[in-house]
RONU-409812 format. One record per residue: x, y, z of N, C-alpha, C in turn; residue number from 1. Coordinates in nm, 2 decimals, m for minus. Layout:
<pts>
PT,nu,nv,nw,cau,cav,caw,cu,cv,cw,num
PT,X,Y,Z,X,Y,Z,X,Y,Z,NUM
...
</pts>
This chain:
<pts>
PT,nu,nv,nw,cau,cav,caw,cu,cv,cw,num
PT,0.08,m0.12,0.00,0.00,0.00,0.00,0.09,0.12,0.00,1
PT,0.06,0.20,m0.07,0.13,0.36,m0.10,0.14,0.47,0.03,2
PT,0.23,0.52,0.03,0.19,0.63,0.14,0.20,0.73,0.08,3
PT,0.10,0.82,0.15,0.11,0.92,0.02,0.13,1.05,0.12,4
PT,0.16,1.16,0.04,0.24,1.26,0.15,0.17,1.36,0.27,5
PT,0.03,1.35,0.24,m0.04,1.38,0.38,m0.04,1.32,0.50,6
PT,m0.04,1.18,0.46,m0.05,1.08,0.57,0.10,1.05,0.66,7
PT,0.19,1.08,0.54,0.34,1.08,0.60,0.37,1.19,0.73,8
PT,0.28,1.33,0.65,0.30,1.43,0.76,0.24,1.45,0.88,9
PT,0.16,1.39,0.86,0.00,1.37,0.98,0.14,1.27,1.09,10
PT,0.24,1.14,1.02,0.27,1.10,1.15,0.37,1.13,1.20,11
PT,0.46,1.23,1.08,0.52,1.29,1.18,0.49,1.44,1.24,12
PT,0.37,1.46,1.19,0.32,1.57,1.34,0.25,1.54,1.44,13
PT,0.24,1.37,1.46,0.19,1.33,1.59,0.31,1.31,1.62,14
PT,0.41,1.27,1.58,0.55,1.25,1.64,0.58,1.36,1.73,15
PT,0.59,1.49,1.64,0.62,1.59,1.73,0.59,1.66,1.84,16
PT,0.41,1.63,1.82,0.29,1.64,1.88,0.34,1.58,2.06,17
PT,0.38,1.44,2.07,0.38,1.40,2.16,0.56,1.46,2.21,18
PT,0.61,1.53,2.18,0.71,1.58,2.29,0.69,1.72,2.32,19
PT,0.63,1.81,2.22,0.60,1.94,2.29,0.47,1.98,2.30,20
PT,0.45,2.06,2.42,0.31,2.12,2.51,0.33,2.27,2.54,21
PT,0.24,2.32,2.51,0.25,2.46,2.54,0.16,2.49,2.68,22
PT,0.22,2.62,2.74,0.16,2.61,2.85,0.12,2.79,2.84,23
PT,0.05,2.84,2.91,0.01,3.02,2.96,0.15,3.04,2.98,24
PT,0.23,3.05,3.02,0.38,3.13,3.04,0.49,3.08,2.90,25
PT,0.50,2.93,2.84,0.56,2.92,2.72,0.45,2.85,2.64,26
PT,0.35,2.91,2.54,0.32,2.84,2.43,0.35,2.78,2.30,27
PT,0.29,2.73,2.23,0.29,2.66,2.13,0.30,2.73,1.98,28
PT,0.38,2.72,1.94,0.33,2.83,1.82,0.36,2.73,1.70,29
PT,0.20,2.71,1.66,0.16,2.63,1.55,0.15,2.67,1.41,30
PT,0.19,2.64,1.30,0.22,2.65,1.17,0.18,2.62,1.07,31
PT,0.05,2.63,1.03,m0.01,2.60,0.85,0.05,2.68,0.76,32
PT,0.09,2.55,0.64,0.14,2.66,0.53,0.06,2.57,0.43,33
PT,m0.01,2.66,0.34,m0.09,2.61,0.24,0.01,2.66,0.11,34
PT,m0.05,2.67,m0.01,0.02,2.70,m0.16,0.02,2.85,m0.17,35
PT,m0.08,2.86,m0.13,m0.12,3.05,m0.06,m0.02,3.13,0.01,36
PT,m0.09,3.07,0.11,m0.06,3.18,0.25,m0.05,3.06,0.38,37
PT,0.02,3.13,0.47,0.09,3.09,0.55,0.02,3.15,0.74,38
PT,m0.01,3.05,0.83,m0.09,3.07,0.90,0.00,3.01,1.02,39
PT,0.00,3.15,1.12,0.07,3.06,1.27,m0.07,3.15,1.39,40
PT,m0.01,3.04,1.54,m0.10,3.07,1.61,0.03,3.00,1.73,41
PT,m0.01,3.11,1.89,0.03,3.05,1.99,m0.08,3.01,2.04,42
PT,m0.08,2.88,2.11,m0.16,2.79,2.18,m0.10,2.72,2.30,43
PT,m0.29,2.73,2.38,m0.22,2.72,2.51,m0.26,2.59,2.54,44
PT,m0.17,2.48,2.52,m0.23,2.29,2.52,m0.30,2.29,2.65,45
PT,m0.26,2.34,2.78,m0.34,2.30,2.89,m0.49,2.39,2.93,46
PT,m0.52,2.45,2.89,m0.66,2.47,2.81,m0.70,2.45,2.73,47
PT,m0.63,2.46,2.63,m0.71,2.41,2.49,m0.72,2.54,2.45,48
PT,m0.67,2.66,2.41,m0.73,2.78,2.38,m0.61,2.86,2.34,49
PT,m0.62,2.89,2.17,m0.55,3.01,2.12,m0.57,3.14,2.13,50
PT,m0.42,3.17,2.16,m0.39,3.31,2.22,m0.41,3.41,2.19,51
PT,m0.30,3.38,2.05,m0.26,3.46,1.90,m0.27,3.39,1.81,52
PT,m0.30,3.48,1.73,m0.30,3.45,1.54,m0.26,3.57,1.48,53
PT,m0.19,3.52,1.37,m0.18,3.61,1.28,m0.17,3.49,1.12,54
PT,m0.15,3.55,1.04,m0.18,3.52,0.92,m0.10,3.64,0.78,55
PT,m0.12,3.52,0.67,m0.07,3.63,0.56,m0.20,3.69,0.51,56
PT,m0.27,3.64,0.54,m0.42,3.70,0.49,m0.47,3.81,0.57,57
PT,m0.37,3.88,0.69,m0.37,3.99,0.79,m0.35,4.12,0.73,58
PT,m0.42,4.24,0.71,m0.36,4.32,0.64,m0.25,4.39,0.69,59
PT,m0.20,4.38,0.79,m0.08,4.42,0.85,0.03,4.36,0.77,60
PT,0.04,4.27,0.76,0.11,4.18,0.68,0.12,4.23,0.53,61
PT,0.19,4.30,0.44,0.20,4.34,0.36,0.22,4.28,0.24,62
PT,0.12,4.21,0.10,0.17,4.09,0.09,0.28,4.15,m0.04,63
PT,0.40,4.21,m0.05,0.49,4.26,m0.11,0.64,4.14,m0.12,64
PT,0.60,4.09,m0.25,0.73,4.01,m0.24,0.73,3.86,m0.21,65
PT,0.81,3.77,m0.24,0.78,3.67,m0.25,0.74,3.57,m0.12,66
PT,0.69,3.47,m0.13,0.65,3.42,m0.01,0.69,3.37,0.11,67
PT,0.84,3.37,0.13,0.90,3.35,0.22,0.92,3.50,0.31,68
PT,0.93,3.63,0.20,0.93,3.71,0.29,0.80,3.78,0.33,69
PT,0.66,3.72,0.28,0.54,3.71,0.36,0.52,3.68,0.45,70
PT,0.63,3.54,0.48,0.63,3.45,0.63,0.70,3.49,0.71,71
PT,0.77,3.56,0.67,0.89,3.65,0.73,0.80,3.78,0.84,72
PT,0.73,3.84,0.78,0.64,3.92,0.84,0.53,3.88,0.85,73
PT,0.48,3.76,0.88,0.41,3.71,0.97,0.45,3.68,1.11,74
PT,0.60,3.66,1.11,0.64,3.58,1.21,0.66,3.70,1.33,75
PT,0.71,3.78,1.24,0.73,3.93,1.34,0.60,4.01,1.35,76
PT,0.46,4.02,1.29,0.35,4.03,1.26,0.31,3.96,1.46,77
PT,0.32,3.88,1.45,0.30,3.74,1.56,0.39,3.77,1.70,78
PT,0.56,3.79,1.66,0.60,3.85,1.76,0.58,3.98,1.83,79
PT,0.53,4.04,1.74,0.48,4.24,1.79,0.34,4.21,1.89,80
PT,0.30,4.10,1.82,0.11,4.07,1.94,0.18,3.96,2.05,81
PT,0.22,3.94,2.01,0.28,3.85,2.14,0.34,3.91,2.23,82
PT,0.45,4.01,2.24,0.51,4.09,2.33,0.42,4.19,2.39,83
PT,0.33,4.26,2.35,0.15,4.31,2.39,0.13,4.24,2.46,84
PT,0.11,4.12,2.49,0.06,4.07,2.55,0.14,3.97,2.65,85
PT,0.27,4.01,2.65,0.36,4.00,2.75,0.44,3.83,2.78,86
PT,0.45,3.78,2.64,0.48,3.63,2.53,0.58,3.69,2.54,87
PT,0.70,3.64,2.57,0.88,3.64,2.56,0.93,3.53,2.45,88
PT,0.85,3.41,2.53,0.90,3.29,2.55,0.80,3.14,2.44,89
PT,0.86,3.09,2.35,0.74,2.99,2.26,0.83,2.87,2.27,90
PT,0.74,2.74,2.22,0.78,2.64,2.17,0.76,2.63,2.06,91
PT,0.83,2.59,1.95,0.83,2.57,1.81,0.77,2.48,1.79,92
PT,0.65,2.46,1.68,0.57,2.32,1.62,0.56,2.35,1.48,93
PT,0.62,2.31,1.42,0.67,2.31,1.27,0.57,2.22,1.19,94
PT,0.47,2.12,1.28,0.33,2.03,1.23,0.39,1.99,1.16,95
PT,0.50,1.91,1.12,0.56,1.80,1.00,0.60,1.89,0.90,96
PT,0.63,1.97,0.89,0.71,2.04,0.72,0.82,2.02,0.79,97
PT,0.94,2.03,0.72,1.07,2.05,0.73,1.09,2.18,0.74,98
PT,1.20,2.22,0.84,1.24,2.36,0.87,1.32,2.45,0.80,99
PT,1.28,2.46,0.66,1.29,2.50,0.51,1.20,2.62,0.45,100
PT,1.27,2.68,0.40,1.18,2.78,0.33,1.10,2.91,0.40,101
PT,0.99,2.92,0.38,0.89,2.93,0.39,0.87,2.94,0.63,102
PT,0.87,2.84,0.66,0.87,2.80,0.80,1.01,2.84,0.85,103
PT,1.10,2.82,0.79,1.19,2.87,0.85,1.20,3.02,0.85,104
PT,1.18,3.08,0.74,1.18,3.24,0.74,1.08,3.30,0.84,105
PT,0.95,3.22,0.88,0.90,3.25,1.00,0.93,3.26,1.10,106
PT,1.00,3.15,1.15,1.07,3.15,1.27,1.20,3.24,1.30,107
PT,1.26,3.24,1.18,1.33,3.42,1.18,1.32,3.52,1.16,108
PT,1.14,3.57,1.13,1.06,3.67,1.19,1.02,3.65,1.33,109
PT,0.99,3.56,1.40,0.99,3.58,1.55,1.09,3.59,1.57,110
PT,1.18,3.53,1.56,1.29,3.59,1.64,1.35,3.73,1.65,111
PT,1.33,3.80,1.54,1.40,3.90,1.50,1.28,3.96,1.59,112
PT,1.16,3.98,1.60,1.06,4.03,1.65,1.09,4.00,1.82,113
PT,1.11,3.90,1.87,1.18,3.93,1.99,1.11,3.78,2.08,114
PT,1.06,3.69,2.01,1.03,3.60,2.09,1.16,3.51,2.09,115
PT,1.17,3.41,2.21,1.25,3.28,2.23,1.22,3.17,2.19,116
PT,1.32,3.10,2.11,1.23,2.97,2.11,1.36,2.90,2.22,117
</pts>
């Protein structure tokens, strides 16, 4: 039987799933990237309830330029509402992509924006 590449990523984002938890003082910062646009959120696992979101589909987010540096300013888009709201500190959940492209230029918009991973 075939595996085909949704199902491959589904297990390794339960892989990753089961080693990190976000909590109210360090959350979760979760990562959809479609063909589009590119979607993060901090989450708090022991309620169950997202914090922040931002998005490329945010008009803050300026969509000027190719898509990595859309993710790019999302990520700092994400870190400027996070520090508002007094977020230093995240855990990275990458949901099965590889830390390439796209996901990775996000994660060097938060950081440059001022969160920790």
């Amino acid at each position: 039987m075939k595996v085909n590449k949704s199902s491959k990523r589904s297990k390794i984002k339960l892989r990753i799933r089961k080693k990190i938890k976000g909590s109210p003082s360090r959350p979760r910062l979760s990562v959809f990237r479609s063909n589009k646009e590119i979607y993060a959120q901090l989450i708090d696992d022991l309620n169950g309830v997202t914090l922040l979101a931002a998005s490329s589909r945010d008009e803050a987010t300026a969509q000027t330029g190719n898509k990595s540096e859309v993710a790019k300013a999302v990520g700092k888009l994400l870190a400027s509402k996070a520090s508002a709201e007094n977020i230093s500190a995240v855990v990275f959940d990458r949901s099965g992509y590889l830390y390439h492209g796209r996901i990775k230029a996000l994660a060097e918009g938060a950081r440059e924006g001022g969160l920790q991973f």
